[in-house]
Residue, then its C-alpha position, 0 to 999 in steps of 0.5 A: x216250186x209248191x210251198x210246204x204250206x199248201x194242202x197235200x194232195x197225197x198223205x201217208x200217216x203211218x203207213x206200214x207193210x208186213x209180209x209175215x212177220x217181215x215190215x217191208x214198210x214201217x210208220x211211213x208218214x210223207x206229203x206229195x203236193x200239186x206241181x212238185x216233183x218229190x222222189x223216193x229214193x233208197x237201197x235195194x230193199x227199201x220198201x220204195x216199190x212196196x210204198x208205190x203198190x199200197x198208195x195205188x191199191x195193188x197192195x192192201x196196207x197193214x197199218x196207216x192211213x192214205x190220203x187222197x184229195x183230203x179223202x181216205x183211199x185206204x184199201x181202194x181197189x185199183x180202178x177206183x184210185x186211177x178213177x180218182x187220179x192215181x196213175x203209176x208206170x212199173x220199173x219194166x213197161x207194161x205193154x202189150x206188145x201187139x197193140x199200136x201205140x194209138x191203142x195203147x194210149x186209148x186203154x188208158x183213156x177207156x179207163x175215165x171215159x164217162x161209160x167205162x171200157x165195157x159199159x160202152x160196148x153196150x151202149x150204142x147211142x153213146x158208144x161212137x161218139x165216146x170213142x171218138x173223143x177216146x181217140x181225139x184225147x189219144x192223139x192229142x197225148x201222143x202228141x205231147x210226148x212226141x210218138x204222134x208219127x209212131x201211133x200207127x205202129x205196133x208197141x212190139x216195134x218201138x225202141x225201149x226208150x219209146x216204150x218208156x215213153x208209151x207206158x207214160x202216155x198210157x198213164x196220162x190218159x186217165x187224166x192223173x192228178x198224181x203220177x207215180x213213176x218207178x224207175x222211169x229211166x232205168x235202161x235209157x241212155x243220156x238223150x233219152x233221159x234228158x227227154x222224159x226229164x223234160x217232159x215230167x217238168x212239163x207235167x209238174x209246171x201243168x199243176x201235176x203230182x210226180x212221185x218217183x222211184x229212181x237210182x239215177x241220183x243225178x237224175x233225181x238231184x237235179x229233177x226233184x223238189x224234195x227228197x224221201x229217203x227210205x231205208x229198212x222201210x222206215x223214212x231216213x231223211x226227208x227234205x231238199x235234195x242239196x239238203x238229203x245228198x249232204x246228210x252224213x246218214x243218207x251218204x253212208x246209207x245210200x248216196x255215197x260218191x254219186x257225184x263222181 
């Protein structure tokens, strides 16, 4: 596990949403390091999901700053943060239904190829051999994730665990520092949960940042390294998650028996 002492490589200092006159979220200041896995956990309404939309720029942030690296990527349009390293998966997969898997992951890594998805469309000289290292990168992810034997298969066909998995290969193609996982295993039965746990301890143990959203409270107590429970869009408790599941206010807020 990362220690408290290293540099974050994600800050949020006082980072509020308001819709109106409604605070989706409230003075929300947290730290995500290198090689962790840190979940963000509450009830329905949190402000979880909202928190995931302005650290990656689908939302602008109404107070607060963001932290990315040590810069500041407050209001930073979305292409600019994935360029930096900032990916994220969505609580339903995102696909496009009648690509191949390969051209699916190849999307993903257009979006850091050294021309750009429509600069190398014009750019003859660099166009072929951009494409092939595209490729060669593509391949070389599926692999990683296990879908190299369906890359030729159109997302439409794949079973919703797969596509899970596809939506994940996606976001690595654009090499993240810091992955930002909403709900990932919603909908997957206990194999395929154990799979794509697997695999995101093997992108934190590669020196990644995994942020993620889930209700899976064994999923999350056995995966995370540390804890952020949102509740009313304000931070409930922050900490280990021995330490998080046995706090009396995050039980009567949130966890209650989630170990029966």
């Amino acid at each position: 596990m990362t220690a408290d002492n290293t540099p974050a490589l994600l800050e949020l200092i006082n980072v509020g949403k308001s819709f109106g006159g409604l605070h989706a979220v409230r003075e929300v200041s947290m730290q995500v390091r290198a090689a962790t896995i840190h979940a963000l956990i509450g009830p329905n309404g949190a402000g979880k999901t909202t928190t995931f939309n302005l650290i990656n720029g689908i939302l602008p942030v109404s107070a607060g700053r963001i932290l990315f690296q040590g810069a500041d990527i407050t209001g930073w349009p979305v292409h600019r943060l994935a360029a930096a390293g900032i990916a994220r998966t969505f609580q339903t997969p995102q696909l496009f239904d009648e690509m191949t898997v390969i051209e699916t992951v190849m999307c993903g890594c257009h979006l850091r190829g050294r021309l750009g998805p429509l600069r190398s469309m014009f750019s003859l000289g660099g166009k072929r051999l951009e494409e092939r290292a595209i490729l060669d990168h593509a391949v070389e992810l599926l692999q990683r994730v296990g879908l190299h034997e369906l890359m030729d298969e159109k997302a439409a066909n794949l079973s919703y665990g797969h596509r899970r998995v596809l939506e994940v290969a996606r976001a690595l193609g654009t090499n993240p520092k810091l992955l930002l996982l909403d709900e990932v295993a919603a909908g997957l039965n206990p194999t395929e949960t154990q799979y794509i746990a697997g695999l995101i301890r093997q992108f934190a143990a590669d020196g990644m940042a995994i942020l993620l959203v889930e209700h899976d409270m064994r999923f999350v107590m056995e995966m995370s390294h540390k804890v952020t429970v949102l509740n009313f869009g304000e931070i409930l408790a922050e900490g280990l998650p021995e330490d998080v599941a046995s706090d009396p206010s995050v039980i009567e807020a949130y966890i209650g028996n989630w170990e029966e």
